[in-house]
N, C-alpha and C positions, 0 to 999 in steps of 0.2 A: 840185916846187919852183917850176915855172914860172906855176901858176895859182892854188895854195892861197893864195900872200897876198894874192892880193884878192876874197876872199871874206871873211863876217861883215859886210859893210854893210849894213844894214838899209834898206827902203825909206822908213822914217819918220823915219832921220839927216838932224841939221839943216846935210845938205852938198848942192853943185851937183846937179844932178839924173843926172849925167852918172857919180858917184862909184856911185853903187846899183846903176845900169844895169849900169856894168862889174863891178861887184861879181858880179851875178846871172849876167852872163857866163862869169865866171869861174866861179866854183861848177859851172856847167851842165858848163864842160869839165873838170870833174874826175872826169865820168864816165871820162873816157880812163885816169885811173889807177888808180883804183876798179874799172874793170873789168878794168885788168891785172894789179892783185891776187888778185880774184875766180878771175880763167883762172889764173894763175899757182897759187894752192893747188888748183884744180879737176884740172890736170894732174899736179899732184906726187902729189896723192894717185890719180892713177890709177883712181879705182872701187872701190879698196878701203877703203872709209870704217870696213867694222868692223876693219877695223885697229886706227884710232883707239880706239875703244872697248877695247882689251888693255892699250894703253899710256896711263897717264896724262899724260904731257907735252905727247902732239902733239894730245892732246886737249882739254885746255887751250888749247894756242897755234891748235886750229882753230876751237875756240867762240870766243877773243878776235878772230883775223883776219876770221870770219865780223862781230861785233859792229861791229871795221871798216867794215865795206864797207855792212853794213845801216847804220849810223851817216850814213854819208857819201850814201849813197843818197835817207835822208829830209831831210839836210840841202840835198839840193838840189833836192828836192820840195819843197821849207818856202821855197828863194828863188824857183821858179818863181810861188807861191801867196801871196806877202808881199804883193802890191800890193791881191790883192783882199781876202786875211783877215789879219787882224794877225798872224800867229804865232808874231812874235820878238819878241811882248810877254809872251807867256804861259808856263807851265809847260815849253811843249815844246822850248823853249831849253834849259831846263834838265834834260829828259829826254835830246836830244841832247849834253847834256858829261856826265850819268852816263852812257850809254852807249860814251864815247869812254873815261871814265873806267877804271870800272870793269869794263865789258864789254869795252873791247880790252885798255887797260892794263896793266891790275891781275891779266887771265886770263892775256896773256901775259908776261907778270912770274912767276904763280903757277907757269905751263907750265917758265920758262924755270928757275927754283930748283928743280923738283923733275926737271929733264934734268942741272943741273952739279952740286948736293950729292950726289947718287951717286958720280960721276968724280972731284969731289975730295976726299969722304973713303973712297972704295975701298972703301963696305960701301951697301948696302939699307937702303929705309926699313922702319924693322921692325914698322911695320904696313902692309902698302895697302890693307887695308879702308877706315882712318882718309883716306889720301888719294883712294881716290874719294869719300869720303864728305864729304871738303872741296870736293872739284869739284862734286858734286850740291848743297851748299849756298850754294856763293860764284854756280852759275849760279840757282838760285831766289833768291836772293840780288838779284839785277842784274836779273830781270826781274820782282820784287815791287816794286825801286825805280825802271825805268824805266818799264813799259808805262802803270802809274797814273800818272806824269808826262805822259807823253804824252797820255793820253785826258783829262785834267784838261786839256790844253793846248787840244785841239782842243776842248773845252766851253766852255772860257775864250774862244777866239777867235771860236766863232757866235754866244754870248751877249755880246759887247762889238758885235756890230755890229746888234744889236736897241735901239735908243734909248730905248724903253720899259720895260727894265729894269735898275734903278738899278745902279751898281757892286758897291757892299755886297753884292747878291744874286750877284752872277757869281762874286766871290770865295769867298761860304760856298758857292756849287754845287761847289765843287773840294774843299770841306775834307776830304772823304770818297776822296779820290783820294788826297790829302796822306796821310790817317792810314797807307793801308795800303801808301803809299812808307815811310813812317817806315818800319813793318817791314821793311819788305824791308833 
């Protein structure tokens, strides 16, 4: 709560120079909670990670808390890195909020309706074939539509800072990144 809302200032906002700085500050100390997230499921789960793998819910809510912390992790690798490569112009903006999306959100959302519709209608789902077979699809899923965001992003930012080649091209170099996010 402390540091998260001053993060997202970009180093190319047309604010005091003093706003981005603290911006980039702050992001940087969000390692502190990020990482207390990270220890925090590291120690619950104790070592027994194929646990996870038996039950479908905490396996969900461990694939989305991890998507967390990887989220958060490149988000403040992307503000240490903003001054010298543009990166919050590009794609990888947009890789970062589907991964905060979809990859934390949406898996622990998925995690969390399939721990309470058990408990409150006091029967099983009557296939779990079907629901790992929705975890295996919702996690290809998230990283069909992130990691090509992401790699379109870092393409997009070394080719915007080569002067010799025109925009038009930097954009169609991505459209192929684009397509097989659509997929995913």
């Amino acid at each position: 709560i402390l540091f998260s809302g001053w993060t997202g200032v970009a180093h190319s906002a047309p604010l005091p120079a003093w706003m981005p700085a603290l911006s980039t500050v702050g992001t940087v100390f969000m390692l502190i909670p990020v990482m207390a997230v990270a220890l925090n499921i590291t120690r619950t789960v104790g070592g027994k990670w194929s646990s996870l793998a038996a039950n479908p819910p905490p396996r969900f809510m461990a694939v989305g808390t991890l998507a967390f912390v990887f989220a958060w992790l490149v988000r403040i690798v992307c503000a240490g890195v903003d001054g010298k490569y543009p990166v919050s112009l590009t794609w990888l903006t947009a890789a970062q909020a589907h991964l905060n999306t979809y990859g934390f959100f949406c898996l622990v959302m998925f995690g969390a309706a399939y721990a309470i519709l058990p408990w409150l209608t006091q029967s099983e789902f009557p296939s779990p074939r079907l629901v790992r077979a929705h975890f295996w699809m919702a996690l290809v899923g998230v990283l069909l539509t992130v990691l090509p965001l992401a790699v379109a992003g870092i393409v997009e930012a070394r080719r915007m800072l080569d002067p010799n080649i025109p925009f038009m091209s930097v954009l169609k170099s991505t459209l192929i990144f684009l397509r097989v996010s659509t997929m995913g």
